[in-house]
C-alpha positions in Angstrom: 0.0 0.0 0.0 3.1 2.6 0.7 3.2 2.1 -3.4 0.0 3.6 -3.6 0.0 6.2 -1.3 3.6 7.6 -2.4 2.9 7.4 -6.1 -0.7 9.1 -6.4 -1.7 12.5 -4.2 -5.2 12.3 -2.3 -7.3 12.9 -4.7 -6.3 10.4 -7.2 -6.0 7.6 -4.7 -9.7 9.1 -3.8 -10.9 8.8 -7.6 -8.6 5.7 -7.9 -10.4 4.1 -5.3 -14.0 5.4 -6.3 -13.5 3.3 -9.7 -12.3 0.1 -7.7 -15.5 0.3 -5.5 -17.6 1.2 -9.1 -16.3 -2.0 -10.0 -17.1 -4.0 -7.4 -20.5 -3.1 -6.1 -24.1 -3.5 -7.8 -25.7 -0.3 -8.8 -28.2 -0.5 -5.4 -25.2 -1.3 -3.5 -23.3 2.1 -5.0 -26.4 4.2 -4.1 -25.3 3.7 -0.2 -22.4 2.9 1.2 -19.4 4.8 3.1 -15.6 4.8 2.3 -13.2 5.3 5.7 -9.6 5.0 5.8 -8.3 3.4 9.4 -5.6 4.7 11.2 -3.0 2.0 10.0 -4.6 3.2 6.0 -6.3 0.9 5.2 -9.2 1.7 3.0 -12.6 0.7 3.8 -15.9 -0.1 2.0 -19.0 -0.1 4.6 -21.9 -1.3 2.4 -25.0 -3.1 3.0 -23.9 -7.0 2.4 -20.7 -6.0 5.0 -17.7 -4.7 5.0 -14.7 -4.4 2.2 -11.0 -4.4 2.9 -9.2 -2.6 0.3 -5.7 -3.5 -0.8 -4.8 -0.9 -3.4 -1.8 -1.5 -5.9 -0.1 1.2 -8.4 -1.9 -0.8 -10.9 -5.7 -0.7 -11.0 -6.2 -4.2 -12.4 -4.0 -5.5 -9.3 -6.3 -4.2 -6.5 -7.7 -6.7 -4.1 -10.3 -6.8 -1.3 -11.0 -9.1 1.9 -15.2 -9.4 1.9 -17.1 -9.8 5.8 -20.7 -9.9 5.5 -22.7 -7.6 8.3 -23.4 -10.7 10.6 -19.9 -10.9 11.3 -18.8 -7.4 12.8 -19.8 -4.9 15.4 -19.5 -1.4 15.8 -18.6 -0.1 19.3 -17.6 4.0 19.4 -15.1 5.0 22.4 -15.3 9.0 22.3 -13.8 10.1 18.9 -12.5 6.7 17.6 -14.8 4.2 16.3 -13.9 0.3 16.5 -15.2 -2.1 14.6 -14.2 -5.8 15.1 -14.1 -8.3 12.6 -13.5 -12.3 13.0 -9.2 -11.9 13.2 -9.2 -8.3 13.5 -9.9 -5.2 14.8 -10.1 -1.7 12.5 -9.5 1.8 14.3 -11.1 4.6 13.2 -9.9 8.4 14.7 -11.4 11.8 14.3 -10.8 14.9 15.0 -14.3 16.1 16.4 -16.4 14.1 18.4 -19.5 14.7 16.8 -18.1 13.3 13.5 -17.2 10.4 15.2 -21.2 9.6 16.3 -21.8 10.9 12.8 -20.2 7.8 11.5 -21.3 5.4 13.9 -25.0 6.8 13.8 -24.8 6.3 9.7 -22.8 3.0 10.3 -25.6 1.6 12.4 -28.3 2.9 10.2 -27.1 1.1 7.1 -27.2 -2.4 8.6 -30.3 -1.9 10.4 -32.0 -0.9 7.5 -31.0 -3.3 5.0 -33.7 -4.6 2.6 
């Protein structure tokens, strides 16, 4: 991922990683779903079948992604950082304001409570 980040400035890893996600999700899916970056950067997909793990590469083609459906994670907010644990792992979340923070989790918990 340093690869990525070094080669491309933030808004063309932004737009790079838009058209990774285009290609990945159905058109309902694309209508609501949240892209977060953790604090280790790691780039990640909250949509309403789970959760993606993005591993970006210079090379748009080379991208991969680790997929955990909803059933598998929870969401637990600790003032302005936002956990969410996954089978083997745990993502962190940080930011700057704390309302932001119950923003996210508010949205977070809205989209997998509401899935049709």
């Amino acid at each position: 991922m340093n690869e990525f980040k070094q080669v491309f400035n933030k808004a063309q890893q932004f737009l790079i990683l838009q058209a990774y996600i285009d290609s990945q999700l159905s058109e309902d899916e694309l209508m609501n779903f949240t892209l977060l970056e953790t604090v280790d950067e790691i780039p990640v997909v909250f949509y309403s079948a789970g959760v993606m793990l993005i591993q970006p590469k210079i090379d748009l083609d080379q991208f991969t992604h680790v997929f955990f459906p909803i059933a598998k994670l929870e969401i637990q907010r600790k003032e302005n950082d936002l956990e969410i644990a996954l089978p083997e792992q745990t993502l962190f979340f940080h930011f700057d304001q704390l309302g932001e923070a119950e923003q996210v989790a508010n949205d977070l918990v809205y989209l997998y409570t509401n899935v049709e």
